[in-house]
C-alpha positions in Angstrom: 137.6 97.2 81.5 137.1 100.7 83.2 137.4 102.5 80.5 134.2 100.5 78.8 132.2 100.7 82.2 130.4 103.9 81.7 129.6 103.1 78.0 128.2 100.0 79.2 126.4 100.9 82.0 124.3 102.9 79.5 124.4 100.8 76.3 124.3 97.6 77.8 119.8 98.1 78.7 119.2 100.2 76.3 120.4 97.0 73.3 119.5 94.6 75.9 115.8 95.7 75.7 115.8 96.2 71.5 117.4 92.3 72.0 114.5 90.8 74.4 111.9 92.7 72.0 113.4 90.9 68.9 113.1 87.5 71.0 110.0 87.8 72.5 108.5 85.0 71.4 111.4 83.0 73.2 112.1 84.7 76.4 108.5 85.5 77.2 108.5 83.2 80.1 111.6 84.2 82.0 111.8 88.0 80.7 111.5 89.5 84.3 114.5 87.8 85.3 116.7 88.1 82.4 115.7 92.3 83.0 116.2 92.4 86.5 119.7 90.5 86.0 120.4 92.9 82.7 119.0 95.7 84.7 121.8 95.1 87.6 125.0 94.7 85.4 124.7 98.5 84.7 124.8 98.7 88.8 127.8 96.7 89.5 129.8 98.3 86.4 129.0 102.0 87.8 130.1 100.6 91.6 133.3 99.2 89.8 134.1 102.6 88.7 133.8 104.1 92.5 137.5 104.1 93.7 138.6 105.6 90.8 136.1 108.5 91.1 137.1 109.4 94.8 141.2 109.0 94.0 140.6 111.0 91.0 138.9 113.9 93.0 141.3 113.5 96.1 144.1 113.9 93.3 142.7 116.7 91.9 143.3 115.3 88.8 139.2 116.2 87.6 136.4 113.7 86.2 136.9 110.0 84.7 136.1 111.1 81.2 135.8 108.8 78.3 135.2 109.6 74.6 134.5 108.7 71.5 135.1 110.1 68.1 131.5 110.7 66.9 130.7 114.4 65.0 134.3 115.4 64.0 133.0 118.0 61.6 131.2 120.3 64.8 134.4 118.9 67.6 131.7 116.5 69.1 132.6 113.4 70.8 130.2 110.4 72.1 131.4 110.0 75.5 130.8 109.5 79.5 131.8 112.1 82.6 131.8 110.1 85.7 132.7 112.0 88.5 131.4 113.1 92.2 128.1 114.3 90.7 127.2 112.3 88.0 128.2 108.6 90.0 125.9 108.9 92.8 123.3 109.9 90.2 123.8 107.1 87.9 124.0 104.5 90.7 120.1 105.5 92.5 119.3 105.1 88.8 120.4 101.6 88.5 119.5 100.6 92.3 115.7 101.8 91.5 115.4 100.6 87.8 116.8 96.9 88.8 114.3 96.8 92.1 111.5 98.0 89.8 112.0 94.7 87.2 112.2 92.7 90.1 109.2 93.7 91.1 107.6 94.0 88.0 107.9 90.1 88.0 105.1 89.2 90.0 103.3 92.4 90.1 102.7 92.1 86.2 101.9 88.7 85.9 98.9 88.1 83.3 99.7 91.8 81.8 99.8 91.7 77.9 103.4 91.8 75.8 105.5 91.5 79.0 108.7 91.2 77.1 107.5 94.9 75.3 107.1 96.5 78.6 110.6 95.2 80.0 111.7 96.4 76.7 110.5 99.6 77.4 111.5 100.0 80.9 115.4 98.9 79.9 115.2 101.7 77.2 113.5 104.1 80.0 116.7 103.1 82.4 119.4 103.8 79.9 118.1 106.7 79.4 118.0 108.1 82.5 121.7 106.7 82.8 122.5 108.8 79.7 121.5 111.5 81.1 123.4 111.3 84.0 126.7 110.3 83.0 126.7 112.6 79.5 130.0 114.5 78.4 128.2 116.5 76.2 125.0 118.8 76.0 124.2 117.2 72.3 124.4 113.9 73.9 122.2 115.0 77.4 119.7 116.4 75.0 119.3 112.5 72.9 118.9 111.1 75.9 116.8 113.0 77.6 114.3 112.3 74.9 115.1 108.9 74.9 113.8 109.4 78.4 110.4 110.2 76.9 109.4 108.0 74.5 109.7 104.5 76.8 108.3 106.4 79.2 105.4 107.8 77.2 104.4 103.8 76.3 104.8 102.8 79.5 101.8 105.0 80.6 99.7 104.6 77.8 99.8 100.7 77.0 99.9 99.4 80.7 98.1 102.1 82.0 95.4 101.7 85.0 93.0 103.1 83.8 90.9 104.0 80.1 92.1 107.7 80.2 95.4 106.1 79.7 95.8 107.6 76.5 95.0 111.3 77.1 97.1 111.3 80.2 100.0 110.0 78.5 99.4 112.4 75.7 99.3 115.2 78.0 102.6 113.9 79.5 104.1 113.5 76.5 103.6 117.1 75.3 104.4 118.8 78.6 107.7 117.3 78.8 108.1 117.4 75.1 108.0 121.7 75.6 110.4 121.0 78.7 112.8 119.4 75.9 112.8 121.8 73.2 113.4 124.7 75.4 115.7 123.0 76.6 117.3 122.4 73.1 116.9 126.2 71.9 119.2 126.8 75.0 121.5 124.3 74.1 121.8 125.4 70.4 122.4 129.1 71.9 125.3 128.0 73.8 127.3 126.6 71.1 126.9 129.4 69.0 128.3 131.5 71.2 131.0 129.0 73.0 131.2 126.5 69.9 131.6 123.9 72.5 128.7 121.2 74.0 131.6 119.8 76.8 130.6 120.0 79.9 134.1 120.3 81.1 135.1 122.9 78.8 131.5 125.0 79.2 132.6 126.8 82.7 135.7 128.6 80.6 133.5 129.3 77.5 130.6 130.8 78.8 132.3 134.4 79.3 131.3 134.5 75.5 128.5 134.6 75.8 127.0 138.7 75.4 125.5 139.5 79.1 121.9 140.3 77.4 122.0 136.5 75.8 122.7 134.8 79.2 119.5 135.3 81.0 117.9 134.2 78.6 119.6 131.2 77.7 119.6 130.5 81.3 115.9 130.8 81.1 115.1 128.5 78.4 117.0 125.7 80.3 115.6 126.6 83.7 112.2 126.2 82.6 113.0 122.6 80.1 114.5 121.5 83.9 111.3 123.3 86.0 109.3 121.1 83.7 110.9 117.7 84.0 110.8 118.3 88.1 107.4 119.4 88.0 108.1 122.6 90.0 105.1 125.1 90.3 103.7 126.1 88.3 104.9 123.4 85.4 103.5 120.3 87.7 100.5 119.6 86.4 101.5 116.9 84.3 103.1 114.5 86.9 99.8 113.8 89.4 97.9 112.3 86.2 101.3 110.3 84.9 102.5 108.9 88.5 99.3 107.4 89.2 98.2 106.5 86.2 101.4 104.4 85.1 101.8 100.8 86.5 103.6 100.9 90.1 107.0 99.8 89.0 107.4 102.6 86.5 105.2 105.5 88.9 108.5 104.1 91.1 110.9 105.0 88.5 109.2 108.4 87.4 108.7 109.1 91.0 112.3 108.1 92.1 114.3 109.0 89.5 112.7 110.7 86.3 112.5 113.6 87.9 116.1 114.1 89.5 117.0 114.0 86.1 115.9 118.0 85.8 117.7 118.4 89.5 120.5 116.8 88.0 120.5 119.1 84.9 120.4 122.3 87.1 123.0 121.3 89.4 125.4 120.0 86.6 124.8 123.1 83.6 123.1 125.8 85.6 124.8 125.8 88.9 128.1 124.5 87.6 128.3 126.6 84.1 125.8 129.4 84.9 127.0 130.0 88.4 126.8 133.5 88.4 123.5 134.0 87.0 122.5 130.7 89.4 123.9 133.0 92.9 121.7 136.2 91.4 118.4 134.4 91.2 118.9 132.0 94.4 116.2 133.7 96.1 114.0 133.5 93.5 114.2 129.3 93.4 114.5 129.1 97.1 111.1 131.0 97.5 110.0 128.6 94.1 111.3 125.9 96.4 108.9 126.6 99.3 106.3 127.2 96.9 106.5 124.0 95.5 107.1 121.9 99.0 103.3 123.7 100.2 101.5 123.2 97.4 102.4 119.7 96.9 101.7 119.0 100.5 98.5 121.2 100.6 97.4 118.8 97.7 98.4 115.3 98.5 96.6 116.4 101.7 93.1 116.1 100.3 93.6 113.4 98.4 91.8 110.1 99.0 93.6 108.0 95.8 96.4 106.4 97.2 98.9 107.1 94.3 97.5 110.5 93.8 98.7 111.5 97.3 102.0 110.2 96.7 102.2 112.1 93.2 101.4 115.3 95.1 104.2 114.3 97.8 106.9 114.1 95.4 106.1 117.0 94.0 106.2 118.5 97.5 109.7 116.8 98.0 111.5 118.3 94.8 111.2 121.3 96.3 113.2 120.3 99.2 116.0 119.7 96.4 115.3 123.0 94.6 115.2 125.1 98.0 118.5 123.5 99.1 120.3 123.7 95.5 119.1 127.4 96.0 120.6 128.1 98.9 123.8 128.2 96.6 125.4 127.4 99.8 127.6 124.3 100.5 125.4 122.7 103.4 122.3 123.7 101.6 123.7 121.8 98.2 125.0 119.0 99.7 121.2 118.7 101.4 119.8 119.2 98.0 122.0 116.1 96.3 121.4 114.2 99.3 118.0 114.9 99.4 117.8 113.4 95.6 119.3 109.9 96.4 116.7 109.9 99.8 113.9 110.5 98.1 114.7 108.4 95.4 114.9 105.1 97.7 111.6 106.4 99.7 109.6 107.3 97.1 110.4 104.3 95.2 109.7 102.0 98.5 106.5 103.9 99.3 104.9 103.7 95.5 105.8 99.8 95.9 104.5 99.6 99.1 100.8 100.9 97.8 101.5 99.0 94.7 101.2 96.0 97.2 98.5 97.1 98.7 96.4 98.1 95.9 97.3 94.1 94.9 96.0 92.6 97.6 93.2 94.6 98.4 91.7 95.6 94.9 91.5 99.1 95.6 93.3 102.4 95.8 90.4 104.3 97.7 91.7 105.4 101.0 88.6 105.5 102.6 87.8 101.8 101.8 91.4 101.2 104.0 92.1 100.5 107.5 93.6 97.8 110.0 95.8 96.4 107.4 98.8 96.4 110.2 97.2 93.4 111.5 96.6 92.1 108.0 99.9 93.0 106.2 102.6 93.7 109.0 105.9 93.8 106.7 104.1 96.0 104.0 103.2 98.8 106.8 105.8 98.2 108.6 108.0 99.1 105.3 105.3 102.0 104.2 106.2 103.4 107.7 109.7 103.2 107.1 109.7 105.4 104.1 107.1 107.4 105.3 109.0 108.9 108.6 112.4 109.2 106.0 110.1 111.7 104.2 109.0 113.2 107.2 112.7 114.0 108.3 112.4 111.5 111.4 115.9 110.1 112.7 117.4 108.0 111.8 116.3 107.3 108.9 118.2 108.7 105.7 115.8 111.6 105.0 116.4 113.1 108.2 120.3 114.0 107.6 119.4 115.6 104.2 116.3 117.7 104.8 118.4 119.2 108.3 121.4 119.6 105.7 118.9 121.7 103.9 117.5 124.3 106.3 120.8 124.4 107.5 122.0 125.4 103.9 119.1 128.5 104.1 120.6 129.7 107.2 123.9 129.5 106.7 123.3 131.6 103.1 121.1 134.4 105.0 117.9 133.5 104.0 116.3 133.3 106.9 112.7 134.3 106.3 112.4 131.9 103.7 114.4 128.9 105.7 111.4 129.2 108.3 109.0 129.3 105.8 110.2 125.8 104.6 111.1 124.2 108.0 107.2 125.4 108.8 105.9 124.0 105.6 107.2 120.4 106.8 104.2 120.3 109.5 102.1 119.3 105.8 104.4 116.1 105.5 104.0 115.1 109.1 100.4 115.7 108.4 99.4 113.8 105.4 101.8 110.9 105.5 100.4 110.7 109.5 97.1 110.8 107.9 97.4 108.3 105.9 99.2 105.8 108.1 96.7 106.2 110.6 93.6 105.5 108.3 94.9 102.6 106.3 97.4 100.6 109.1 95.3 101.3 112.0 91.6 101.2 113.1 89.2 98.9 112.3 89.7 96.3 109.4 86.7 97.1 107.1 84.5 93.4 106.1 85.5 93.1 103.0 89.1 92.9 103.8 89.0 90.5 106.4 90.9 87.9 104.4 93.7 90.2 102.8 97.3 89.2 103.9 101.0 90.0 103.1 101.7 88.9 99.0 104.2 86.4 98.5 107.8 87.1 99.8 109.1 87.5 96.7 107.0 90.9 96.3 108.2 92.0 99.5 112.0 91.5 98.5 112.1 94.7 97.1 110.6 97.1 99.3 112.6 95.3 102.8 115.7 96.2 100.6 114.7 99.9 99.6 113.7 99.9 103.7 116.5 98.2 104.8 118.7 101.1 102.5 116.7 103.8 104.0 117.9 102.5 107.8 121.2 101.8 106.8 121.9 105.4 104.8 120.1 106.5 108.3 122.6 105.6 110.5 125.6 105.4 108.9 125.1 108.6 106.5 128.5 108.5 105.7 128.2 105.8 103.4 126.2 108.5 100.8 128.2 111.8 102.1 131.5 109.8 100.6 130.4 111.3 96.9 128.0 114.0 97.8 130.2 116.3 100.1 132.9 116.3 97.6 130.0 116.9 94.9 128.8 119.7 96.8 132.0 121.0 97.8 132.5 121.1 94.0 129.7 122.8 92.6 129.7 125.4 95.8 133.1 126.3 94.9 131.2 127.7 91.3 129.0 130.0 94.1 131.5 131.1 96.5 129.0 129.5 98.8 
């Protein structure tokens, strides 16, 4: 059976959700279910494939790989790499795309063509999966656009609001251009290598002419950039994370975007690691960039979800300063930091989901008291607000220290301080916010608002109660990602 588990684990949603689309007209009243059950198979069938990812790396004996004959004529196989990197990666996926159905259950009730939109969001997951757990760049490419195109309906037929459609077109073309560039960088490998395996890529990419690899290195930096809305290619994501329905801002928010940290750690840092160690400086300084203009933004907002769009963006460039540092602690901070911010961002853009549910608005400024009048939701908010903020001992705190530390250790000093400066702007608007809308006075018109129904809390106690937990026993996560970063650091010399 653990051969099949990878190709499962990403097959298994994506036909599940053509299968529930075919029988909508007979699974329309327990569709939410039947996803979130669908939805966790692909978890437990990546967790079953665990112990044989850690023997195979304390052996020595390299990644689980499975494949299948697919494109004989050009040496391509259809096939999964589960190893140190890609595991951890594929199981945050799983964690956040199974919570999100859950809570997509209650949260939308009455919506139009439910068994279309947990269609979509099945396709959505395995596509993120495939991304993850790909053998081969042909292969990473498919499913990062199958990434889009769930995605993409997501936003524009369950959209908030009637600019739906222009937002998820402009989504849908900025990410689009992240793909092809992407794909002309892809295409330029393997005419140089006349390989697509990741495995093999590291040997072949001395083939390459010295002139070509910058520039190949380019093209995919900036397909990646794109997809983790680094400045300056953000602009997309404020307008797509709080315009989608909560459970899917939750999934782009939590794990959407890892997908382009994932990509960078896995072809650029891994294949590309000289180029990667020459131009560290250059994405730690994008890093710090990125962490103080998202938090100089989601600082003046007032729209709940639009703060929490401009935090994220903030966050991913915790993960590309520490993946920058090229150094072991600062990577292993940087992978961390993408399974942290994956289970707090998720909890937090559930957690104003909530709130937006109960009280019928997403104005901050029409918030306040709501401690009183919803104790587990801001007790939960608070939860993954202070993991963000770095506060121990919550899960956040290990990897944003792991990533400073990272900038130190590899002598970039001036720009570490920068960044461990820049995390006053968390403190500050996350503070901010948590102070106008838990505390103060309860404004009359919400007087009568109260905690939803516990079974639209189960999800964000779990993603809190995973937050703690990963808090104080850290080693629980460190069992894949130090032997991941020890990995790819080994490409650095770092």
């Amino acid at each position: 059976m653990i051969p099949y588990a990878a190709l499962l684990a990403v097959v298994f949603p994506a036909v599940s959700g053509l299968v529930i689309l075919s029988l909508r007209k007979y699974v329309k009243e327990w569709v939410g279910w039947l996803a979130t059950a669908l939805a966790s198979l692909s978890f437990f069938l990546l967790l079953s494939m665990a112990p044989g990812v850690i023997e195979s790396y304390n052996a020595g004996t390299g990644p689980l790989v499975f494949e299948y004959a697919w494109i004989k004529s050009i040496n391509v196989n259809f096939g999964f790499l589960v190893d140190v990197v890609s595991l951890p990666m594929g199981l945050i996926v799983s964690i956040v795309s199974t919570l999100s159905c859950f809570y997509s259950i209650k949260y939308m009730e009455g919506e139009s063509n439910q068994p279309a939109y947990y269609a979509c969001l099945l396709v959505f997951m395995a596509g993120m999966m495939g991304v993850m757990l790909s053998v081969n760049l042909i292969q990473f490419y498919l499913f990062w656009e199958l990434m889009l195109l769930p995605s993409y309906f997501l936003i524009t037929f369950w959209g908030t609001s009637e600019r739906r459609l222009s937002i998820g077109f402009k989504y849908f073309i900025y990410t689009h251009i992240g793909a092809l560039s992407m794909l002309l960088g892809i295409l330029a490998i393997y005419s140089y290598t006349e390989t697509f395996n990741f495995v093999q890529l590291p040997e072949m990419v001395g083939a390459i002419p010295s002139d070509m690899v910058g520039v190949i290195f380019v093209l995919l930096l900036v397909g990646f950039f794109i997809k983790m809305a680094v400045f300056p290619f953000h602009t997309w994501l404020p307008d797509a994370h709080s315009e989608a329905p909560t459970p899917i801002s939750a999934m782009l928010s939590g794990v959407m975007v890892k997908c382009g940290a994932y990509g960078l750690a896995r072809l650029l840092l891994y294949s590309f690691s000289q180029t990667f160690l020459y131009i560290s400086d250059v994405l730690a300084i994008l890093g710090v960039i990125t962490m103080v203009y998202g938090g100089l933004m989601a600082l003046a907002q007032t729209d709940i979800k639009r703060l929490l769009a401009y935090s994220s963006i903030s966050q991913l460039g915790y993960v590309l300063f520490g993946l920058g540092t090229a150094s072991t602690l600062g990577i292993t901070g940087g992978l961390l930091h993408i399974v942290n911010h994956a289970i707090s961002k998720s909890l937090l853009f559930m957690c104003v989901g909530l709130i937006m549910h109960q009280t019928g608005t997403r104005d901050i400024k029409q918030l306040g008291g709501l401690m009183a009048k919803m104790p587990i939701t801001s007790v939960t908010f608070m939860i993954g607000a202070f993991s963000l903020i770095g506060i121990p001992p919550l899960n956040g705190f290990w990897s944003e220290w792991m990533i400073f530390g990272g900038g130190l250790a590899s002598g970039k000093i001036l720009i570490t301080l920068l960044g461990v400066v820049s995390t006053i702007l968390t403190a500050g608007y996350y503070l901010w916010f948590i102070w106008r809308v838990f505390f103060g006075s309860v404004p009359a018109t919400l007087h009568e608002v109260q905690d939803p129904p516990r079974q639209q809390l189960v999800a964000v106690v779990i993603l809190a109660t995973l937050s703690l937990v990963w808090g104080v026993f850290p080693g629980l996560m460190l069992t894949f990602i130090k032997p991941a970063a020890d990995f790819l650091s080994g490409f650095t010399g770092g």
